[in-house]
C-alpha positions as CSV (number, residue, x, y, z in Angstrom):
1,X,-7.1,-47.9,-4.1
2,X,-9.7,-48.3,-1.2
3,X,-12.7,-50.7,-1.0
4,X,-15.2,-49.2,-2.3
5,X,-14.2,-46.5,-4.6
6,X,-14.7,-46.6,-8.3
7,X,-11.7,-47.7,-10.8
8,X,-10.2,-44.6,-12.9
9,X,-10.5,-44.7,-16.1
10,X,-6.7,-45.6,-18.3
11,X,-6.0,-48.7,-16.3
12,X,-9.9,-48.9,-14.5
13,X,-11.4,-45.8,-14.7
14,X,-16.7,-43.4,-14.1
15,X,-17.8,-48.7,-18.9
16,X,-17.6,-52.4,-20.0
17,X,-21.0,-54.4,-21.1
18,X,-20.6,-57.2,-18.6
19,X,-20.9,-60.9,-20.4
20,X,-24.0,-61.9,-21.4
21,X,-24.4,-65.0,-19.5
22,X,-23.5,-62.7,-15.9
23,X,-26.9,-61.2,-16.7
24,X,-29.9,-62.2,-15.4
25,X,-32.7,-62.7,-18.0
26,X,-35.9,-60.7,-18.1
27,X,-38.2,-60.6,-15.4
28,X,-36.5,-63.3,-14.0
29,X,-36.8,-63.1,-10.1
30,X,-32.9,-62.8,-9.9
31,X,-33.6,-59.4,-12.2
32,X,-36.5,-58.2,-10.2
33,X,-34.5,-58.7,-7.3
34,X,-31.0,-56.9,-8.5
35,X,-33.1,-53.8,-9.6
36,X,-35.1,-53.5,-6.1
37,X,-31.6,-53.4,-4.8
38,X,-30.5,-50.8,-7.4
39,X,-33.2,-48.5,-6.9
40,X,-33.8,-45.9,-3.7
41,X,-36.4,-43.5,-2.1
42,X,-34.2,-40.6,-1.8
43,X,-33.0,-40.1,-4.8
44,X,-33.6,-39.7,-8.8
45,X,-31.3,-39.4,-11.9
46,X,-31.3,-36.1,-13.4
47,X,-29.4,-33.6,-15.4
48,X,-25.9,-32.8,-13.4
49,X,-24.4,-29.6,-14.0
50,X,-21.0,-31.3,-13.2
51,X,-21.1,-33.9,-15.9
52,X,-23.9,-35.8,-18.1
53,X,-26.2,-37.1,-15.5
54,X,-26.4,-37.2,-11.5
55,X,-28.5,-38.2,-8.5
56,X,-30.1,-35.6,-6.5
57,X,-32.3,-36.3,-3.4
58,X,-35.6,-36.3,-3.7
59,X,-36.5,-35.6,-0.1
60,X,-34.2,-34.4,2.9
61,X,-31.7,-37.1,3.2
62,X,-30.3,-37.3,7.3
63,X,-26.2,-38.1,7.8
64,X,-25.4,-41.8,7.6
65,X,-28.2,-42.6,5.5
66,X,-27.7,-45.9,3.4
67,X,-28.5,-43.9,0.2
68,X,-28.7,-46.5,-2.6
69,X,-26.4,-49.6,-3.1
70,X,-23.5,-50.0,-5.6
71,X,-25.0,-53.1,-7.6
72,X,-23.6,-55.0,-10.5
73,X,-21.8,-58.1,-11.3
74,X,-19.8,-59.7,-9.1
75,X,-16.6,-60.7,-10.8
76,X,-12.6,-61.6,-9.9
77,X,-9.8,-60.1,-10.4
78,X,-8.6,-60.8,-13.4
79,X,-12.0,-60.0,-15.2
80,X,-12.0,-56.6,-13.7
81,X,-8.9,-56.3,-15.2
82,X,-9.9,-57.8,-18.7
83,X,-12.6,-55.6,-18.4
84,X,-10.9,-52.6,-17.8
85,X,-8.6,-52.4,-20.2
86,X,-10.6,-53.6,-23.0
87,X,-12.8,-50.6,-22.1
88,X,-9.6,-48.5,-21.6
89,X,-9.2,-49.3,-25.2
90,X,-12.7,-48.8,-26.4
91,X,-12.1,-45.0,-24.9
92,X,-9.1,-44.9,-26.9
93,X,-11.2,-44.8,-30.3
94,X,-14.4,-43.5,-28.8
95,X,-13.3,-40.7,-25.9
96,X,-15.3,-42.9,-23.6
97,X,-13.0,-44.6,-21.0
98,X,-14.7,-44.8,-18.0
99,X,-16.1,-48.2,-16.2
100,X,-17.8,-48.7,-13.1
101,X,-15.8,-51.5,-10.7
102,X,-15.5,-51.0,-7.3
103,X,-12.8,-52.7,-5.5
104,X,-15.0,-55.3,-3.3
105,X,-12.2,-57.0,-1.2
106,X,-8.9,-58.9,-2.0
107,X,-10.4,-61.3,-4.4
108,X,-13.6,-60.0,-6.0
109,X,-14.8,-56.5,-7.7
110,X,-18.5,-54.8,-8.2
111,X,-18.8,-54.1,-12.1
112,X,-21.8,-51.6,-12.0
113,X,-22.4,-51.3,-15.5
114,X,-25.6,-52.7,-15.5
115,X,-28.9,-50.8,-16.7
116,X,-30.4,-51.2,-12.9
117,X,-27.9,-49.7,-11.1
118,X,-28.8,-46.2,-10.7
119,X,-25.5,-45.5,-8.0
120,X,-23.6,-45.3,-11.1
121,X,-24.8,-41.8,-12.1
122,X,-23.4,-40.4,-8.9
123,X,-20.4,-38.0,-9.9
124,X,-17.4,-36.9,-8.1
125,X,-16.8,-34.2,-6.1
126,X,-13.4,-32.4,-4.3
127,X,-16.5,-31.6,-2.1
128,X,-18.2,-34.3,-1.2
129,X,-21.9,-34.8,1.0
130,X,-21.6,-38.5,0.5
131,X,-19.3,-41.3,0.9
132,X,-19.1,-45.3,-0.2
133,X,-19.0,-48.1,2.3
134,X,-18.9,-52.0,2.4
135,X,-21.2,-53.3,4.6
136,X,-21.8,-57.1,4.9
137,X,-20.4,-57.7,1.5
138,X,-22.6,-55.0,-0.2
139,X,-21.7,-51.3,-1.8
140,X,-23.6,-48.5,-0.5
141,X,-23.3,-44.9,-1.0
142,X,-24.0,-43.1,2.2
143,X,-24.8,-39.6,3.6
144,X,-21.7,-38.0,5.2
145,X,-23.8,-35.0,6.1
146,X,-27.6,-34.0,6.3
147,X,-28.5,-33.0,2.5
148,X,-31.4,-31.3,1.7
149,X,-34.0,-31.8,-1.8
150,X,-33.0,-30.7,-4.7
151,X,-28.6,-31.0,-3.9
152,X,-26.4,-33.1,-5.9
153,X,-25.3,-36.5,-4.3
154,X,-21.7,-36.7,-4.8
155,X,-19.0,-38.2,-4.0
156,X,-14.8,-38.6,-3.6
157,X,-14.2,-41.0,-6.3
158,X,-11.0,-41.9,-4.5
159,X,-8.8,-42.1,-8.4
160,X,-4.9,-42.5,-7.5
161,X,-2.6,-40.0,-9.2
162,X,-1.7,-42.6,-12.7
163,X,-3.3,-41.1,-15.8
164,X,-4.4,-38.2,-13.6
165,X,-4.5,-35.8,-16.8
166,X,-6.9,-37.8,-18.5
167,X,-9.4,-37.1,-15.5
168,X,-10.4,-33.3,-15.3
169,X,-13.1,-32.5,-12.4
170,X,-15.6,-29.9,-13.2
171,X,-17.6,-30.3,-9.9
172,X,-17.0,-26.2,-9.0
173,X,-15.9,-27.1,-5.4
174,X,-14.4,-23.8,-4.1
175,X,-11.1,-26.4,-3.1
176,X,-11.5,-28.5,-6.5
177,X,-7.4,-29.0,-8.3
178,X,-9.1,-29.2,-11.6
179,X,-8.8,-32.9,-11.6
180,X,-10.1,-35.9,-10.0
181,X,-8.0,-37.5,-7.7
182,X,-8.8,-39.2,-4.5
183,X,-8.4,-37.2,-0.8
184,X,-5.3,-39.2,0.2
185,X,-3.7,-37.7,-3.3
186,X,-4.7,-33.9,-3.0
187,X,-1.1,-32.6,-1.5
188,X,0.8,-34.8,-3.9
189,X,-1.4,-33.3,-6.4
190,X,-0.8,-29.6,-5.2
191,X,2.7,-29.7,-5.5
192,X,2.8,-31.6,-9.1
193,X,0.3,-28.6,-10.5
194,X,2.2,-25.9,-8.7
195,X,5.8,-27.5,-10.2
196,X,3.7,-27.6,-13.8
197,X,2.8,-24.0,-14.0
198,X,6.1,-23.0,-12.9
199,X,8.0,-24.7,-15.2
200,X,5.1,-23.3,-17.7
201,X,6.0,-19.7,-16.9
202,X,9.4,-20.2,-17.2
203,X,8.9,-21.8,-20.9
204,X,6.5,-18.9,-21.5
205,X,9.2,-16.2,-20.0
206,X,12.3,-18.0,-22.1
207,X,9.8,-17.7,-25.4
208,X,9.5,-14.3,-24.5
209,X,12.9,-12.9,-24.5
């Protein structure tokens, strides 16, 4: 997966408590400092109609705009992975799979499950306004268009095509596939629906006769 998008949810997948010694104690300035960071003037969390909660601007947000920053523990490898699948299990028993790591670079992850990272309520969209970049070592979700008060931040989650069935979108785009799957994954993801509903209507067509 690209830098910078969120983990899917069987393997990685939009949530893992991070350890408690990775969490800075409260009021201490390392807190105070991690939930400036967290925080923006342009948007709020509020009630999505896509899925639980969102963040919609709260002002008229220009393209390119450094929205808000992905924030969270910084962490290697191999405890994104630990992480990961012990929350993959977790969802297994509870129907709640999802964790937010972002793929940082070759050796480190971003796990945003932290109460002060607001970015995290961002959903996904097959029609995106906004986008996430790295820049200087930092996660930030940016405008990829002008967006007015009021809309829906959202963004291209970027999920590869494994466990796809366990990720249905709801986001309403007029060019959603019913499930969430990264750009780079939508004319794969075409044909393997279109082949599934054929082979559907011929089951349904055999059980007919």
């Amino acid at each position: 997966m690209a830098n910078g998008t969120t983990k899917s949810a069987a393997r990685r997948a939009k949530r893992k408590k991070p350890a408690a010694k990775t969490v800075p104690k409260r009021n201490t300035p390392q807190k105070k400092a991690a939930a400036k960071r967290g925080t923006s003037k342009w948007v709020k969390v509020g009630q999505s109609g896509i899925h639980n909660n969102g963040l919609f601007a709260i002002r008229d947000i220009p393209e390119d705009t450094r929205i808000i920053e992905y924030v969270g523990d910084k962490i290697t490898k191999a405890e994104s992975e630990r992480r990961a699948n012990a929350q993959d299990e977790k969802g297994r028993a509870t129907g709640d799979g999802t964790v937010y790591i972002f793929t940082l670079n070759s050796r480190y992850d971003i796990d945003g499950n932290v109460p002060w990272n607001f970015a995290r309520n961002a959903n996904h969209s097959c029609d995106p306004n906004a986008h996430t970049d790295i820049v200087k070592g930092r996660v930030w979700l940016i405008a990829s268009r002008d967006i007015k008060k009021g809309e829906e931040v959202v963004y291209d989650y970027g999920f590869d095509m494994s466990h796809w069935e366990d990720h249905p979108c709801l986001c309403g785009a007029k060019r959603c596939l019913g499930y969430i799957v990264g750009e780079e994954f939508r004319a794969k993801m075409k044909r393997k629906i279109k082949a599934r509903r054929k082979k559907e209507k011929k089951a349904r067509k055999k059980a007919g006769k």
